[in-house]
LOMI-30544 format. One line per field, with one value per residue (C-alpha): x, y, z; residue number from 1. Coordinates in steps of 0.05 Angstrom, whole numbers, plus 5000, padded with zeros to 4 digits. Layout:
px	X_...
py	Y_...
pz	Z_...
seq	NUM_...
This chain:
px	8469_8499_8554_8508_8469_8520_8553_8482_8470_8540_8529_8463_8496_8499_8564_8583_8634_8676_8747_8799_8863_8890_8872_8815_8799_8786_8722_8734_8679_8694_8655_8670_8667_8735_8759_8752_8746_8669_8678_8712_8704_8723_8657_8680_8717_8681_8658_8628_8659_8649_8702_8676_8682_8653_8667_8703_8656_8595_8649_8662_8588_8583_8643_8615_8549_8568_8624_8625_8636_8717_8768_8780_8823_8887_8863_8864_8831_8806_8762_8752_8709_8703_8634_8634_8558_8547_8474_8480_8489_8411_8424_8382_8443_8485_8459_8456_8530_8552_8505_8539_8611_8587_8563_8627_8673_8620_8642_8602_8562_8578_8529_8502_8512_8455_8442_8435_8368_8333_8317
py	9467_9538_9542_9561_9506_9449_9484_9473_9406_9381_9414_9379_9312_9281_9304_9347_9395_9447_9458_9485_9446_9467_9540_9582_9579_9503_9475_9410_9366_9328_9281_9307_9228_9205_9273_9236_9275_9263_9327_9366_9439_9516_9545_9610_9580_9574_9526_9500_9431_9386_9311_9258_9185_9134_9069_9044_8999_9051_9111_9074_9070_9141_9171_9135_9159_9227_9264_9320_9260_9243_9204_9252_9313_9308_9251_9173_9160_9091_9117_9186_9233_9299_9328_9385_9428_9457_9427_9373_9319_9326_9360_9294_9248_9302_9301_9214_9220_9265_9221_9161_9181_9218_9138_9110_9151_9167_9137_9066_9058_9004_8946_8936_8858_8830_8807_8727_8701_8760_8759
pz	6785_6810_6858_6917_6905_6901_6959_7000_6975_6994_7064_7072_7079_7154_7180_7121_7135_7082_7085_7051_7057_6978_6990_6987_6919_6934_6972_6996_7027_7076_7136_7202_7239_7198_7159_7094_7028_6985_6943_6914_6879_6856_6867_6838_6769_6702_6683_6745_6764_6815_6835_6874_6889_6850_6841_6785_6749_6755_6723_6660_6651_6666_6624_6568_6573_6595_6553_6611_6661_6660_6705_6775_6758_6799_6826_6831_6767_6778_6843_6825_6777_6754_6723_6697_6716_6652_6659_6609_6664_6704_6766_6800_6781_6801_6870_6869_6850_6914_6953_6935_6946_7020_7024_7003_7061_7116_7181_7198_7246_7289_7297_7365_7390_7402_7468_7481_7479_7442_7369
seq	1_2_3_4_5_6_7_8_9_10_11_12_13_14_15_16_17_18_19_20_21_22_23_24_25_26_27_28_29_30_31_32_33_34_35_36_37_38_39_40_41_42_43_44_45_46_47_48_49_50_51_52_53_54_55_56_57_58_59_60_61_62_63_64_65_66_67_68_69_70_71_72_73_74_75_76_77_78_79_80_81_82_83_84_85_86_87_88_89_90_91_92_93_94_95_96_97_98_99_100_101_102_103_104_105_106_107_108_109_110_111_112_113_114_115_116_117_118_119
């Protein structure tokens, strides 16, 4: 995965947005319903890295399968992680991984009542 390409991927989601809240050097990811952070990167630094949320059973699994996959950098390591894109993690997970934490923080939509008498 290249820096352009995580930067389009991430951008893709519904109601992706990028700031930069730690300075420039930082792309932050956030959803633009509830301003909540899904990723996390330097697009510019070497190696290529990428944070996101994940939930805490499924990171053990992946840290241990993944050597390049370890607890969030600078961040809560119980709901965060940090893979580094040197391309031995397969750029499909990759992309299942931001999916998942854009899932985890997107705003919910609200359920619509159902009206009395209607099934």
């Amino acid at each position: 995965m290249t820096p352009d390409s995580l930067l389009q991927f991430c951008l893709s989601l519904p109601q992706a947005t990028e700031t930069f809240p730690f300075g420039e050097e930082t792309s932050v990811f956030k959803t633009s319903g509830n301003d909540k952070i899904f990723a996390l990167s330097s697009l510019d630094k070497e190696p290529l890295s990428v944070s996101l949320k994940c939930d805490p059973q499924d990171s053990i699994a992946l840290r241990e399968e993944y050597p390049q996959i370890t607890p969030g950098y600078h961040l809560n390591k119980r709901h965060w992680i940090t893979i580094e894109l040197d391309g031995a993690v397969p750029d499909d997970l990759v992309e299942a991984l931001i999916r998942g934490s854009h899932a985890l923080v997107r705003p919910k939509t609200p359920k619509i009542p159902r009206q009395p008498g209607k099934s």
